[in-house]
N, C-alpha and C positions, 0 to 999 in steps of 0.2 A: 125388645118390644117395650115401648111407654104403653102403658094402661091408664094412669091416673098419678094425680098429685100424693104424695107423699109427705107428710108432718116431720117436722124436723127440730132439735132441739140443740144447742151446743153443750159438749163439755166441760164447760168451765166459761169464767168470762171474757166478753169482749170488750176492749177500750174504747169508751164513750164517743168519740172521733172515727173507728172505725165502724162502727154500728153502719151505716149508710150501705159503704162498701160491703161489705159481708150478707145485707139482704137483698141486692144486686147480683153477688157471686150466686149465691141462694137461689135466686128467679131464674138461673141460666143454664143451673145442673139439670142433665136429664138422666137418671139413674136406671137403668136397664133393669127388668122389673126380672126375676124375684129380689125384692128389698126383704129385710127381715128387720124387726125392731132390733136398736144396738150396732147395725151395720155402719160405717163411717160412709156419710157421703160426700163428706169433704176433709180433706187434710188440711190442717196447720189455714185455716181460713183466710185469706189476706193477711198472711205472716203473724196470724197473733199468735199462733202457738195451739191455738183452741181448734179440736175438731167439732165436726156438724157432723151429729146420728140420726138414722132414722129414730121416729117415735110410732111409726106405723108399720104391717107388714101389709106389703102390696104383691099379689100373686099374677102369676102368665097367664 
């Protein structure tokens, strides 16, 4: 079930070139809701190595 947007922050940084792509990948996850703060909603982002956490918890 999606409920709602979810805030989201990366682990570490992204290379300045791939900034674009990465808030692209960003807009397209739909993360099946219970999210919990800390939960990874994307792996290895457009190959930089950096994951994407939530920063929000979103409930059923």
């Amino acid at each position: 079930m999606y409920k709602e947007r979810c805030s989201v922050k990366t682990k570490g940084n992204i290379p300045k070139e791939k900034i674009f792509d990465c808030m692209d990948a960003i807009n397209h996850v739909k993360a099946p809701a219970p999210v919990r703060i800390g939960d990874i909603v994307i792996e290895n982002v457009c190959g930089t190595g950096v994951d994407v956490v939530a920063t929000k918890n979103v409930s059923l």
